[in-house]
N, C-alpha and C positions, 0 to 999 in steps of 0.2 A: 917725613914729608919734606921735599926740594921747595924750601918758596925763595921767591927773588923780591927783590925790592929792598928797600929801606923805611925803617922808621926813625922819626926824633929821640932824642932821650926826653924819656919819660911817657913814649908812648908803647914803650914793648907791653903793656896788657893787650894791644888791640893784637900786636903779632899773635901773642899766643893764644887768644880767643880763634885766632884765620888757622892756627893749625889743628886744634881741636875741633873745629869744622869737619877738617878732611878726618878726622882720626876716629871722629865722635859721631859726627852730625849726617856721614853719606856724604859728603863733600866732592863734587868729581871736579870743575875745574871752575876756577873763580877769582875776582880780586878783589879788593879796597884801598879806597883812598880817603883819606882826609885832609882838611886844609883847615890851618887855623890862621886869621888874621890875614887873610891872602896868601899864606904861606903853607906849601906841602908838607905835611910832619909825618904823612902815612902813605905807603905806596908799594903794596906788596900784590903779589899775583902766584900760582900754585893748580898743580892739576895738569890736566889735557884742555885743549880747544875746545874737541869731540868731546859733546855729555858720555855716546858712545865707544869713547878709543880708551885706549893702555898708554901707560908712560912708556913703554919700549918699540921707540920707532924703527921698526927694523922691515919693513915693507911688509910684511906677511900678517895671517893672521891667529891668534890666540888659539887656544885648543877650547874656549867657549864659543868660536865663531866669530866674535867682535874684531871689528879693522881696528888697526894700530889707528893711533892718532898723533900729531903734532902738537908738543907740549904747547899750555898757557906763555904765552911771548906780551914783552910790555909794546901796549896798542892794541892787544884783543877784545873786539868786541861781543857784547850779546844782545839780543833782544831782551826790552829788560819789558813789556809788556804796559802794565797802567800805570808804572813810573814814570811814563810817556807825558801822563796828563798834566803830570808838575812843569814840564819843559812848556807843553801847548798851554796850561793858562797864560806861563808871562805872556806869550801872544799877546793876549786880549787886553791884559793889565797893562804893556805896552803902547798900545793902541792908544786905549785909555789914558794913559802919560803922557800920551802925545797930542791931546785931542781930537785925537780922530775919532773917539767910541766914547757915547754917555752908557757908562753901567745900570745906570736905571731907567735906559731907553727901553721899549720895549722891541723884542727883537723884530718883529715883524717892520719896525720904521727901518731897517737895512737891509731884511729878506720881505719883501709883500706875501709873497706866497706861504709865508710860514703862519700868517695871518689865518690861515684856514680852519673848520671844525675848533672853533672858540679857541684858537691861542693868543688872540690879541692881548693879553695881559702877563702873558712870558716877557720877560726884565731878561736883557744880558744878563743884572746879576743871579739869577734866578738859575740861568745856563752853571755858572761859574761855580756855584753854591748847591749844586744835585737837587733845587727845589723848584725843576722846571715841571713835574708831575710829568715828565716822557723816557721812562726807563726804557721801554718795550716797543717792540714794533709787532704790530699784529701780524705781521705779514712778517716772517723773518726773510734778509736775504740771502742768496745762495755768497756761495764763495764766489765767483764770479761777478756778482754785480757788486760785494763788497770792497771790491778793487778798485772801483768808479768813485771817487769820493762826491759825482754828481748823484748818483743812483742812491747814496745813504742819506744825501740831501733830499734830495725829492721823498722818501720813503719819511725821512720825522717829519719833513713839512704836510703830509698827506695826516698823519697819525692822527689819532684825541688825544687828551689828555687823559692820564690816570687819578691826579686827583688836580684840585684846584690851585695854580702856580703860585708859588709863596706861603701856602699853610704847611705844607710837612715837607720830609726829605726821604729822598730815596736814592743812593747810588746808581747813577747812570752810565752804566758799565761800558756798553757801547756807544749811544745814541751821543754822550756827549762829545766824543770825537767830530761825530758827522756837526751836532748843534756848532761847535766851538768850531770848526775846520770853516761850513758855511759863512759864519759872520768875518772873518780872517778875509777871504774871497769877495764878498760883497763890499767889504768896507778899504780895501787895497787892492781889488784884483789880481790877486797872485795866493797862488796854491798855500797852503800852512805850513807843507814841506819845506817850500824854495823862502817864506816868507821868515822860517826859523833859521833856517843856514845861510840867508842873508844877513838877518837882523838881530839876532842871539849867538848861533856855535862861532858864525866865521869874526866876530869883533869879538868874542870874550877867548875864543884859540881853544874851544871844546867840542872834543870828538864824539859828536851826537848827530845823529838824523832822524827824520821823520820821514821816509822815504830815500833808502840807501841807494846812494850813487852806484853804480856798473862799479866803479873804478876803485870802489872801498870794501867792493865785496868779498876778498879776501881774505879781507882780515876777521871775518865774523862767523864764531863755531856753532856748531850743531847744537840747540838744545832740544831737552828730553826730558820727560818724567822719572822722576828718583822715588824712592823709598828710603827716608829717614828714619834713621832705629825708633822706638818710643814714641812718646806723644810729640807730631808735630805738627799740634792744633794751633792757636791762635786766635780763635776766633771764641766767643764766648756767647752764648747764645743767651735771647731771654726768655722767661719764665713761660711754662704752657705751648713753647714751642721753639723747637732744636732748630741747628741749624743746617743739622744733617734730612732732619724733615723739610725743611726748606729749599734743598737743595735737587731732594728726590720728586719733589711734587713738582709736574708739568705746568699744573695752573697755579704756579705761586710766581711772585713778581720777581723773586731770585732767579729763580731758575729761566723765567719768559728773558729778566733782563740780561743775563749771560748767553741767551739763544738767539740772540737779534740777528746773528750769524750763525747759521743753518744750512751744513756742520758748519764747526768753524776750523778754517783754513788750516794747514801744515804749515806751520812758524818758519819751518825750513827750506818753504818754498823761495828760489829767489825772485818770483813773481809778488809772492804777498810782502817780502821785506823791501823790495823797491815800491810799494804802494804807499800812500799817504792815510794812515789812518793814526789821527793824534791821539786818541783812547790807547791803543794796543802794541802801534807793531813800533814805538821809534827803537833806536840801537842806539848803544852806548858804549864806549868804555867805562872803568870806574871813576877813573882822571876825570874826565869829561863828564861825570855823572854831578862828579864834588866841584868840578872847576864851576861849572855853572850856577851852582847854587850858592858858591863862593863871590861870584859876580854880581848874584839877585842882592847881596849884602853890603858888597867891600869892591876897591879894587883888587885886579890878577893880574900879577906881570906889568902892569902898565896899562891893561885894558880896562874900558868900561865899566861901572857901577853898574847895571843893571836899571834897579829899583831905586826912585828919589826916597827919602823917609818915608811922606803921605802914600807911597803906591806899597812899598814894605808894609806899612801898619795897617791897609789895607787888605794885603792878602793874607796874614794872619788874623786877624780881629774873626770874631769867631761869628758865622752868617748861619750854622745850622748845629745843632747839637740833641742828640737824644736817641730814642728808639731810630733803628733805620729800615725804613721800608722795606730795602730791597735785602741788605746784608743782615737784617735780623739781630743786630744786634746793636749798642747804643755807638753811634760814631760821631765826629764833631769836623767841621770844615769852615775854612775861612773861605776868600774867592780863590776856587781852585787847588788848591791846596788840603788837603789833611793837616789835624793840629793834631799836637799830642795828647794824647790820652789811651786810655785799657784797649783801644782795637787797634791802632797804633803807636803804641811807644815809639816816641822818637828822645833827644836825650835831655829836655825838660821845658816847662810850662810853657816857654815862648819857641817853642820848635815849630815850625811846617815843612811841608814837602809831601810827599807822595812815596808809600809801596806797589811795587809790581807784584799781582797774582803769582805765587808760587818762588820769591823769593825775591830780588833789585828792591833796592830801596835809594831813592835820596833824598836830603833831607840839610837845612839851615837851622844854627840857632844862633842868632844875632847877640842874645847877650855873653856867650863865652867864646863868637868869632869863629867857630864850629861849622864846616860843611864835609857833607858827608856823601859817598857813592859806593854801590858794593852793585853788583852783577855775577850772574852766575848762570851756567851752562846746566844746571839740572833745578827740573822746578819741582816743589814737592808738594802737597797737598791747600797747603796755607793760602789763605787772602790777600789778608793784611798784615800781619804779626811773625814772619817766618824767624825760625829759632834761632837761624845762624844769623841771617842782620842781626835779632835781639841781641846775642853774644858778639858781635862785634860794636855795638852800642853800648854796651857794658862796660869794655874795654877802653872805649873812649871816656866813657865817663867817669873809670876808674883813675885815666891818666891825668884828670881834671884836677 
């Protein structure tokens, strides 16, 4: 395996965890990064762009039918899917820093309309923390109207609840995009897209969108479904009932809240990657995955902290924990953010951040100066736990 990049001394575990990927794991094209202290120690990339091409770019095609592809180049991006929602909380936690957003306002004092069918006691934090009780849309929408980030506003401010806001938790798969994107809108007037690339990638200098520009769309390869050899679950179900039953049943709140979009869209469309949905579709490099979460902590290069202390301790501190309504299994979140624990391991107790469905992860951990981004052009079965972040998590924490 060809990888480029460099690493620190003392981080060559995480190299060879990234090549064992490709060797082991189904690896088709992918990278990582880490930063310790502000500083890059890991920066490696390998593969094709195309989940679909070959390393032998020679214009033609293979004798299985597959187009050549252009190798992984540094600055390739991907959709890294609901590692999106770690970039969209600082939003709001932003906001919040700023005093523009009380988190225990309730949302309908900044949406009226969201006030409808008994939501008057939805809390922003309630948004931030999966314990708004609105996984699902009864009405799922088409691809089409989920491109409108007006159209997924109207449809949760229309919704009930599923249970009462503030008693349990439930992964809000999609809805919290449109919840999170709306209050962004109401409380600044400006899209969550333009409102991140204002106000996060373009002062911290990380290559991240929430609505990819025309002019960046180049650099972002095809992803696709893999098959990873062995088990590559992640997910742990609990007792009395699987998560694979979970997944096949129509009327279960897993499956309703993954269907809120109905189908949902081709990732590769470049319609739905220039769209603004902060749940699913942002794009990342790995740089730009770790740069940022490296900013939510420390300074980078010279640019902005992010996060004061009180807004840091904030979105770590732990706001839901236990059985999960939707994911079926026991998960734990501060505001916005995922903390570490068995559904997602990240690399120890005061970790946060966010996995992408099907593999991207990134992720901070403030006490050993730790930030982390990995992306990847094939997504394979997993949630939250995918095997190859795990084994490059390992490696960092080996270099520890």
């Amino acid at each position: 395996m060809d990888v480029n990049g460099t690493v620190a001394e003392g981080f060559e575990p995480v190299r060879e965890a990234f090549v064992r990927n490709f060797e082991v794991l189904g690896e088709r094209g992918a990278a990582v990064a880490v930063y310790r202290d502000g500083r890059r120690v890991v920066d490696l990339w390998a593969g094709t762009k195309d989940v679909d091409g070959t390393k032998d770019v020679d214009g033609t095609k293979d004798v299985d039918g597959t187009a050549d592809s252009a190798p992984w180049e540094r600055g390739t991006a991907q959709i890294v899917r609901s590692a999106t929602k770690g970039v969209a909380a600082a939003a709001l936690l932003l906001l919040h820093q700023r005093g523009l957003l009380d988190l225990d306002a309730p949302v309908g004092e900044y949406w009226p309309e969201f006030k409808a069918v008994g939501k008057e006691r939805v809390l922003v934090r309630h948004v931030l923390s999966h314990r708004a009780g609105l996984p699902i849309l009864d009405r799922p929408l088409t691809p089409e109207e989920a491109l409108d980030p007006l159209r997924g506003a109207e449809a949760v401010a229309r919704q009930a609840l599923v249970w009462e806001p503030g008693t349990d938790h439930g992964y809000h798969a999609l809805t919290y995009g449109w919840l999170l994107g709306e209050l962004v809108r109401r409380v600044t007037g400006r899209g969550v897209g333009d409102w991140i690339a204002e106000e996060i990638a373009g002062p911290v200098g990380a290559d991240l969108w929430v609505g990819l520009p025309a002019a960046e769309a180049g650099r972002v390869g095809r992803s696709g479904r893999v098959e990873a050899p062995g088990n590559a679950g992640g997910l742990r179900s609990r007792p009395k009932r699987s998560v694979t039953e979970a997944y096949d049943d129509p009327a279960s709140l897993t499956r309703r809240a993954f269907a809120a979009i109905t189908p949902f869209p081709d990732q590769n469309d470049p319609a739905y990657r220039a769209a603004s949905l902060p749940a699913t579709n942002g794009i990342a490099t790995a740089e730009g995955l770790a740069r940022f979460y490296a900013s939510l902590v420390g300074e980078v290069g010279g640019g902005p902290r992010l996060f004061t202390p009180g807004t840091l301790a904030a979105a770590r501190a732990e706001e839901s924990a236990g059985p999960d309504r939707v994911l079926v299994i026991n998960t734990r979140f501060g505001l916005g953010y995922m903390l570490h624990g068995s559904a997602s391991p990240f690399l120890d107790a005061g970790s946060f951040g966010h996995p992408g469905r099907g593999g991207s992860l990134g992720f901070a951990d403030p006490e050993s100066g730790i930030a982390f981004g990995y992306v990847t052009n094939g997504f394979s079965k997993t949630v939250t736990a995918d095997p190859r972040a795990q084994a490059l998590v390992r490696g960092v924490r080996a270099a520890l």
